[in-house]
Steps between C-alpha positions, in 0.01 A plus 500: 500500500640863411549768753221690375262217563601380809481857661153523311365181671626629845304814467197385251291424881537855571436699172573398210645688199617396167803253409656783320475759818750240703743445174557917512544439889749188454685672208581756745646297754735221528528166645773339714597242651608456896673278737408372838560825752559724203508838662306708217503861720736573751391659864556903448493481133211608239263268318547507112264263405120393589576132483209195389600157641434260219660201679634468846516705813607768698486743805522842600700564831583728732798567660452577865701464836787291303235307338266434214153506530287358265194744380368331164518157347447494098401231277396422192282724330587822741660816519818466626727828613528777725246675375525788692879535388390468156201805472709738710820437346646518852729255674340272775616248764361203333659249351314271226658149467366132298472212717497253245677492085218781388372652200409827486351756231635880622399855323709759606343863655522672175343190275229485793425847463544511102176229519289699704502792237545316222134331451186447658561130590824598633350768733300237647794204551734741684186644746410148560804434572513765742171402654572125547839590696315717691192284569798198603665727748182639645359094538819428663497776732131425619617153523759514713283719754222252494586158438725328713843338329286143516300642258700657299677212468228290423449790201828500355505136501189464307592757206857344525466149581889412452595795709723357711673338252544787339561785744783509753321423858643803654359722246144324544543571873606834442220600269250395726648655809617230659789275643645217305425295792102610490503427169627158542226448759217636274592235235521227743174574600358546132601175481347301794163680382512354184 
């Protein structure tokens, strides 16, 4: 499956534009390829690129108190970037790293902002763009204020079954707010449940 397609069937449940609209976005971007713990932005530095993961994983982290803390996990089909580095064109203390061999699509700033002007259908991939990052950060945010890490876990499990297979532990434990040691107990008692 081409680029173009596969980013079309990611976002065809959401709107759905024409083949053609996602060719003009994909011929303005680029795809590479990653390796396990790729750092692709370094802590203090500015995001270039709006990244797509086609294949694989990754994480945004923090660094704080002589330690990273994990605040996103990205898979397939998802944004993937500091995103607030990116639209201000400012340096930030994040650092956005794969977690497995990856495969990303990236548009740089100026390619992301040459499609918003450029046609109607473009207009509406970069604001949705906008608005799903937003509406991710804002669901995580209420999430971590009213769910407890059980059941977030539970959640990220369920839209990633092969997380933990896939995601360092510590950065699981991280993103949900909690110990490695918690998490280890969580899972042992996912397990006995089921």
């Amino acid at each position: 499956m081409r680029t173009e397609e596969k980013i079309k069937q990611a976002f065809d449940p959401y709107f759905n534009v024409p083949l053609e609209a996602w060719k003009f976005f994909t011929n303005l971007g680029e795809i590479i390829s990653t390796t396990k713990d790729q750092v692709i932005k370094d802590t203090d530095t500015t995001e270039k690129y709006l990244s797509f993961i086609l294949k694989g994983s990754g994480g945004i982290l923090l660094w704080n108190n002589n330690n990273f803390v994990c605040i996103d996990l990205c898979y397939e089909a998802e944004f993937f970037g500091d995103y607030m580095s990116f639209l201000n064109q400012q340096p930030t203390p994040l650092e956005v790293v794969t977690f497995e061999p990856s495969e990303l699509f990236r548009i740089s700033k100026a390619n992301f902002h040459k499609l918003s002007g450029n046609t109607e259908f473009g207009d509406k991939i970069c604001r949705f763009a906008s608005e799903a990052l937003f509406v991710h950060k804002q669901k995580q945010q209420i999430d971590i204020l009213t769910k407890t890490a059980t059941e977030r876990y539970i959640e990220l499990q369920t839209r990633q079954p092969k997380i933990l297979q896939r995601t360092p532990q510590k950065h699981i434990a991280s993103y949900l707010g909690i110990t490695p040691q918690s998490l280890s107990r969580i899972r042992k008692e996912q397990t006995t449940r089921h």
